[in-house]
NUMARLUM-394755 format. One record per residue: z, y, x of N, C-alpha, C, O in turn. Coordinates in nm, 4 decimals, padded with zeros to 6 digits. Each point is the difference from the previous one (the first is absolute). Example, Ala and Ser with C-alpha at 12.3 -4.5 7.8 and 13.67 -1.06 7.14 Angstrom:
BEGIN
+----------+----------+----------+----------+----------+----------+----------+----------+----------+----------+----------+----------+
:      nc3 :      nc2 :      nc1 :     cac3 :     cac2 :     cac1 :      cc3 :      cc2 :      cc1 :      oc3 :      oc2 :      oc1 :
+----------+----------+----------+----------+----------+----------+----------+----------+----------+----------+----------+----------+
:  00.7800 : -00.5690 :  01.3190 :  00.0000 :  00.1190 : -00.0890 :  00.0000 :  00.1200 :  00.0900 :  00.0665 : -00.0019 :  00.1036 :
: -00.1385 :  00.1069 : -00.1386 :  00.0060 :  00.1190 :  00.0820 :  00.0730 :  00.1090 : -00.0770 :  00.0169 :  00.1108 :  00.0509 :
+----------+----------+----------+----------+----------+----------+----------+----------+----------+----------+----------+----------+
//
This chain:
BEGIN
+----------+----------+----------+----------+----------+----------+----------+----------+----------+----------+----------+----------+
:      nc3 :      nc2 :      nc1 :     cac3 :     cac2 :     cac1 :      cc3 :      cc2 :      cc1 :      oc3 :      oc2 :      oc1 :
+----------+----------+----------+----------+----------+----------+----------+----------+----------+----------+----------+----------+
:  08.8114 :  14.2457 : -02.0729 :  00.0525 : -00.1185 :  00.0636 : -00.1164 : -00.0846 :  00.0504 : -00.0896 : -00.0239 : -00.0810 :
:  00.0773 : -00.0360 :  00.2350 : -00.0659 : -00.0915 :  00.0212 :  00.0003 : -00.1066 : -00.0488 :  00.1087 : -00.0542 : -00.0198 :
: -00.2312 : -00.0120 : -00.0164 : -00.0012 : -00.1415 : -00.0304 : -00.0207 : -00.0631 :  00.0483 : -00.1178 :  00.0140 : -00.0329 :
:  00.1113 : -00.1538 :  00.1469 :  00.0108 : -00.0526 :  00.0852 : -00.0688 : -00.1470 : -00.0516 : -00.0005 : -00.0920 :  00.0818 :
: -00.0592 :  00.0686 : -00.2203 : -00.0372 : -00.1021 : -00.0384 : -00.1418 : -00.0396 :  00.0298 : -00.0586 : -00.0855 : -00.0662 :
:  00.0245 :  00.1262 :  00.1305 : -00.1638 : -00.0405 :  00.0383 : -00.0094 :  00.0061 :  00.1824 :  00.0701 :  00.0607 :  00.0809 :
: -00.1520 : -00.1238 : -00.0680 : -00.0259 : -00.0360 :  00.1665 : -00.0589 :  00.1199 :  00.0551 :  00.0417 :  00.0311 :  00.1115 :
: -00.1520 :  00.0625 : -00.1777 :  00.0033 :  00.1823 :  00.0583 :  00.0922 :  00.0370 :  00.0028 :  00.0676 :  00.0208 :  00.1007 :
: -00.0344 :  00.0012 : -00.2314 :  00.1563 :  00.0872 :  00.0065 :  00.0960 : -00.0182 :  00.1242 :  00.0279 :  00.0861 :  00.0835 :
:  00.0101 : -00.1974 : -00.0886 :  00.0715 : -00.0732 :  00.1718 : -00.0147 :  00.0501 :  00.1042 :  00.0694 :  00.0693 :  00.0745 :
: -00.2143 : -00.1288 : -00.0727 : -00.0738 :  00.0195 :  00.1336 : -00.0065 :  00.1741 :  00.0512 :  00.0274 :  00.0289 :  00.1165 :
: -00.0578 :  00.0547 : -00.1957 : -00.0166 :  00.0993 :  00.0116 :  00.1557 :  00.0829 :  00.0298 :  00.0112 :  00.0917 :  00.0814 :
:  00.0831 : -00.1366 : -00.1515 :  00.1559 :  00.0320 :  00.0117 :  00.0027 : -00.0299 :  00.1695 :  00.0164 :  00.0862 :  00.0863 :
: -00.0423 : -00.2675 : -00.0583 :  00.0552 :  00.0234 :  00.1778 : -00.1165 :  00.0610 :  00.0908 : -00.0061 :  00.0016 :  00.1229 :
: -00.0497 :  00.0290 : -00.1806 : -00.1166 :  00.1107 :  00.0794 :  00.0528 :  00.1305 :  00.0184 :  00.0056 :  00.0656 :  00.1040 :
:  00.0204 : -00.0456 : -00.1825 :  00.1033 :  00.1843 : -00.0424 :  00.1245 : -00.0511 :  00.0983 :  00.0356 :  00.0764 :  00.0897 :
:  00.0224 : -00.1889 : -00.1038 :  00.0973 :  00.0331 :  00.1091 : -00.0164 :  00.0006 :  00.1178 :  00.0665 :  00.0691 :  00.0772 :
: -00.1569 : -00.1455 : -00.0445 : -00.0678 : -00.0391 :  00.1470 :  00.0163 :  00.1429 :  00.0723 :  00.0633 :  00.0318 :  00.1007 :
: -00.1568 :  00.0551 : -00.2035 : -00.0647 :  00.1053 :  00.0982 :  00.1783 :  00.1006 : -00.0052 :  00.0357 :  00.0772 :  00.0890 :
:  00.0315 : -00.1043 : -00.1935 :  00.1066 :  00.0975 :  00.0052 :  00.1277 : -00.0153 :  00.1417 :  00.0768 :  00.0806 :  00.0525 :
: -00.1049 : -00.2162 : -00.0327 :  00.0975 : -00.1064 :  00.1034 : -00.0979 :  00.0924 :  00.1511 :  00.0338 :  00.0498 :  00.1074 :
: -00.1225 : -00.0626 : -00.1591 : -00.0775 :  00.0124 :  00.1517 : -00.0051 :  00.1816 :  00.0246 : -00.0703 :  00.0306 :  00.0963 :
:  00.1359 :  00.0909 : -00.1715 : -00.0066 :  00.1053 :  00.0291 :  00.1413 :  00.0568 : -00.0465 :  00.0220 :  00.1035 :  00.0629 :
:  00.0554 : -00.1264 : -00.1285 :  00.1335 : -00.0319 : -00.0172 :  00.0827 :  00.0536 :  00.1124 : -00.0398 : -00.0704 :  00.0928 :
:  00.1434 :  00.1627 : -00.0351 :  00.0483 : -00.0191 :  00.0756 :  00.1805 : -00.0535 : -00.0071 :  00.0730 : -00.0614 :  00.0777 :
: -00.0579 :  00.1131 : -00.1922 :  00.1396 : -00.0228 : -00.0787 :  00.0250 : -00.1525 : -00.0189 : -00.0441 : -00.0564 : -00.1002 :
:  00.1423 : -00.0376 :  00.2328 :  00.0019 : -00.1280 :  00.0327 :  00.0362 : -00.0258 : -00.1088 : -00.0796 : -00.0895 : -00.0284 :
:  00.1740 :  00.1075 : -00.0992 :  00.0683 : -00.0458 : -00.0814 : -00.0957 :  00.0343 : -00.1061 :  00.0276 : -00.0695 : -00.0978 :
: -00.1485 :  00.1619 :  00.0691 : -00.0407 : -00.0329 : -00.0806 : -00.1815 : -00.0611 :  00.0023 : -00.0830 : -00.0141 : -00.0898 :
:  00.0794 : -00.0132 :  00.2600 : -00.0821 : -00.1386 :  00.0201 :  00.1046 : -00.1347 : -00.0228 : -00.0567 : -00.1074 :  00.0198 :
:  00.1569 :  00.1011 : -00.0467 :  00.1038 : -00.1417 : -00.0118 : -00.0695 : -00.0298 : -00.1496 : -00.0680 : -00.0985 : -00.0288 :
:  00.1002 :  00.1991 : -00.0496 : -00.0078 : -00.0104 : -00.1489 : -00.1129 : -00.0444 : -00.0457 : -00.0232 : -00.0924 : -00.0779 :
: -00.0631 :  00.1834 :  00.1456 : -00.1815 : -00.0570 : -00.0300 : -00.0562 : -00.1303 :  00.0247 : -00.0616 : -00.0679 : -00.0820 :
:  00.0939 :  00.0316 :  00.2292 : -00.0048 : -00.1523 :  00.0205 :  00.0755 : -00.1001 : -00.0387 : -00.0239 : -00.1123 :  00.0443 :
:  00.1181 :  00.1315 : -00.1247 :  00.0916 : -00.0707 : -00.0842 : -00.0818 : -00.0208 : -00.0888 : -00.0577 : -00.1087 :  00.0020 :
:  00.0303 :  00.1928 : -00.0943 : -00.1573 : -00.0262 : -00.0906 : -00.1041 : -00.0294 : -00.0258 : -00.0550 : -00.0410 : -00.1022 :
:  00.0160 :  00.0690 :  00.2289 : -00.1660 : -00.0337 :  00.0362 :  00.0608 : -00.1617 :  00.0437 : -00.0882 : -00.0785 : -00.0348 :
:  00.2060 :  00.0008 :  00.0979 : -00.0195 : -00.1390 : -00.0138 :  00.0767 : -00.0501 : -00.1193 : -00.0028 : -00.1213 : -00.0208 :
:  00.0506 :  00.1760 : -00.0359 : -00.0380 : -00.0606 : -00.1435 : -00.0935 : -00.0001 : -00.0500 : -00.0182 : -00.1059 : -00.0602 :
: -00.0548 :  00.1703 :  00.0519 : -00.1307 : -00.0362 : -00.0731 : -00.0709 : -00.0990 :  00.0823 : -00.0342 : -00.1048 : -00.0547 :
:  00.0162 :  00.1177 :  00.1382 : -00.0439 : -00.0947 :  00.0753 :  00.0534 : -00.1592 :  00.0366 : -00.0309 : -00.0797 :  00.0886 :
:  00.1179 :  00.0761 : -00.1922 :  00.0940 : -00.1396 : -00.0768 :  00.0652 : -00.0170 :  00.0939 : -00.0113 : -00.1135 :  00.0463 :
:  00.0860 :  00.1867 :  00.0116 :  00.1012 : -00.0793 :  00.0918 :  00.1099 : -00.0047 : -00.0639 :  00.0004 :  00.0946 : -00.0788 :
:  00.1086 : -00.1642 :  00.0695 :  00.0850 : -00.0483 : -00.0341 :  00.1355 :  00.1175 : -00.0004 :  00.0247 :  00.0490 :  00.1102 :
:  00.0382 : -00.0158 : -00.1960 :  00.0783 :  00.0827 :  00.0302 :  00.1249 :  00.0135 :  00.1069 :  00.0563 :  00.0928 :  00.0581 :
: -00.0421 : -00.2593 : -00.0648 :  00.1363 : -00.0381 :  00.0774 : -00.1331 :  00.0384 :  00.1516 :  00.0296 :  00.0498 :  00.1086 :
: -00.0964 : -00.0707 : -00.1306 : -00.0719 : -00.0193 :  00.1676 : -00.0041 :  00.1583 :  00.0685 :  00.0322 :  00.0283 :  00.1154 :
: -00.0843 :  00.0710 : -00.2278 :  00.0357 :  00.1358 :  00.0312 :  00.1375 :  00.0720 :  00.0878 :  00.0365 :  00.0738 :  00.0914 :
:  00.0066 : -00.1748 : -00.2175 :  00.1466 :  00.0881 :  00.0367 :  00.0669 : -00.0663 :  00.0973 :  00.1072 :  00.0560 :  00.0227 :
: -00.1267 : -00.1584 :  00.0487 :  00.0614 : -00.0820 :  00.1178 : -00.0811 :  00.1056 :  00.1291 :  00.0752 :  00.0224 :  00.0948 :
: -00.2109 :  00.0391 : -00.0841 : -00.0895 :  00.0713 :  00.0445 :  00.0489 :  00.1220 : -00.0112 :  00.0509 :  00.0466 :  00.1020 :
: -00.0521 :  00.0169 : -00.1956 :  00.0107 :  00.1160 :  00.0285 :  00.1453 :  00.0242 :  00.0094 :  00.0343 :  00.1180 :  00.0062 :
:  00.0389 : -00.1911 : -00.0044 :  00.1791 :  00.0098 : -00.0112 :  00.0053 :  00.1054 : -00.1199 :  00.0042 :  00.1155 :  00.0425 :
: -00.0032 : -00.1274 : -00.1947 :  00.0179 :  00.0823 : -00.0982 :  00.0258 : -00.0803 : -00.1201 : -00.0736 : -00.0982 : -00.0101 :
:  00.1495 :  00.1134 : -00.0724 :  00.0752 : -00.0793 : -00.0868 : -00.0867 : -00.0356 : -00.0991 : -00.1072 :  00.0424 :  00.0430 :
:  00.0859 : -00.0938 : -00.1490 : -00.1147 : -00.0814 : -00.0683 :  00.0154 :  00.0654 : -00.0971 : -00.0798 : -00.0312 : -00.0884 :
:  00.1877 :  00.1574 :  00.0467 :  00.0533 :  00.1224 : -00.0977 : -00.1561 :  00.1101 :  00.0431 : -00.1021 :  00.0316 : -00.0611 :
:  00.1580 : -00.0035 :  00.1953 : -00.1175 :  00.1082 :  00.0524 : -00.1561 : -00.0189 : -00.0514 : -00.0690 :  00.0823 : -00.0602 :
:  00.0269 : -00.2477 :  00.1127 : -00.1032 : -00.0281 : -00.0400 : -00.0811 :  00.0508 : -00.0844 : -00.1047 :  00.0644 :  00.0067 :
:  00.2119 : -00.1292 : -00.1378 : -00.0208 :  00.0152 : -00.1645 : -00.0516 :  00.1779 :  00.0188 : -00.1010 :  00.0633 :  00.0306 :
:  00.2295 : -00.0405 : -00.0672 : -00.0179 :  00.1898 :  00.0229 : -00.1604 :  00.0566 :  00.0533 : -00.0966 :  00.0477 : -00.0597 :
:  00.1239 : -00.0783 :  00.1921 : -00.1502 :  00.0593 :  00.0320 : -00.1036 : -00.0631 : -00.0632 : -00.0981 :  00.0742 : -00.0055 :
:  00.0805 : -00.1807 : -00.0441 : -00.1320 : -00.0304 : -00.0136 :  00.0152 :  00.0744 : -00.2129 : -00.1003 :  00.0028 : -00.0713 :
:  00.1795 :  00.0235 :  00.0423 :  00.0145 :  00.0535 : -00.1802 : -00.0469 :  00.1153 :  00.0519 : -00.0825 :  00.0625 : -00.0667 :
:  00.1292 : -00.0065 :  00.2074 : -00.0124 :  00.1577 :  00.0018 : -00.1675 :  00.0210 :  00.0036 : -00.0588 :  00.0888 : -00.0617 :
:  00.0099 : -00.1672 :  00.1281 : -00.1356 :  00.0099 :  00.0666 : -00.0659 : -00.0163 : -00.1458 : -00.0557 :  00.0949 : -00.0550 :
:  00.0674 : -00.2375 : -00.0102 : -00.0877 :  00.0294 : -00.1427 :  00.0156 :  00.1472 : -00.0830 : -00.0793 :  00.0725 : -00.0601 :
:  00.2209 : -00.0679 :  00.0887 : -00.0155 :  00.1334 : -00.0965 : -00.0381 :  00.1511 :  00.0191 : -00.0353 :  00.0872 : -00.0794 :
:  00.0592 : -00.0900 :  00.2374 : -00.0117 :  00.0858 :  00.0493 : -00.1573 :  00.0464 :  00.1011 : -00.0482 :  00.1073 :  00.0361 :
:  00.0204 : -00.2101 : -00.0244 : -00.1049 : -00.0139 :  00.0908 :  00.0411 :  00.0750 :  00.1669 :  00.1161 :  00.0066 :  00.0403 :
: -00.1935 :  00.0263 :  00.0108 :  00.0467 :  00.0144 :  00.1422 :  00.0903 :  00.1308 : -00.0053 :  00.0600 :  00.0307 :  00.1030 :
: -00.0460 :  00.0512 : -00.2210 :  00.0645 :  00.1205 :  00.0346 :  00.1410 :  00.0215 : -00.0250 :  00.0628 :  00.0956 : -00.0457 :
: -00.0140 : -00.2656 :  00.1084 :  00.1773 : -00.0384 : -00.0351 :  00.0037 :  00.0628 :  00.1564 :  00.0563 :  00.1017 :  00.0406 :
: -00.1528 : -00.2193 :  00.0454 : -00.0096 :  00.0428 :  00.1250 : -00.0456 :  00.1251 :  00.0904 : -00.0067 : -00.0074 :  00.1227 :
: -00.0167 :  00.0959 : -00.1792 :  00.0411 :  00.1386 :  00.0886 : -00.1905 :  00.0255 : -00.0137 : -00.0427 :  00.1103 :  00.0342 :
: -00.0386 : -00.1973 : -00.0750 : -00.1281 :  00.0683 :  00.0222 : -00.0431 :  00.1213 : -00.1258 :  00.0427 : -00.0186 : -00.1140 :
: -00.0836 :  00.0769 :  00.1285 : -00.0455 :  00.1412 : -00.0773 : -00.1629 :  00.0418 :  00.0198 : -00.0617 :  00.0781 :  00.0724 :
:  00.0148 : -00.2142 : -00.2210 : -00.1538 :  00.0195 :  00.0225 : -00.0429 :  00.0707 : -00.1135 : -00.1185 :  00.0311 : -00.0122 :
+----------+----------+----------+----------+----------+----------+----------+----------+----------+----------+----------+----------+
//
């Protein structure tokens, strides 16, 4: 499980998504990633989900999947 309690840890999480958003071709599962990568990046959940049009249920979900899962919820195979 990721831990998300330190400012590397973070930082390094929306780095991993950055580059995953930016080679990604699967639109829905660049939706999911950048759903995450601005949460961490403190945006507000209601602000996400007014943005990305996705219910504040989804949110939650992806971002548990991503700690637990790390990127290989999202289709990468490193």
């Amino acid at each position: 499980m990721l831990s998300l309690q330190t400012l590397p840890a973070k930082t390094k999480a929306i780095e991993e998504l950055k580059t995953f958003i930016g080679i990604e071709r699967d639109t829905r599962q660049v939706k999911k990633a950048l759903a995450v990568k601005l949460i961490y990046q403190d945006y507000g959940y209601e602000t996400i989900s007014g943005i990305l049009e996705v219910s504040l249920g989804a949110l939650s979900k992806w971002k548990q999947a991503y700690e637990r899962d790390d990127l290989s919820r999202y289709g990468i195979r490193s």
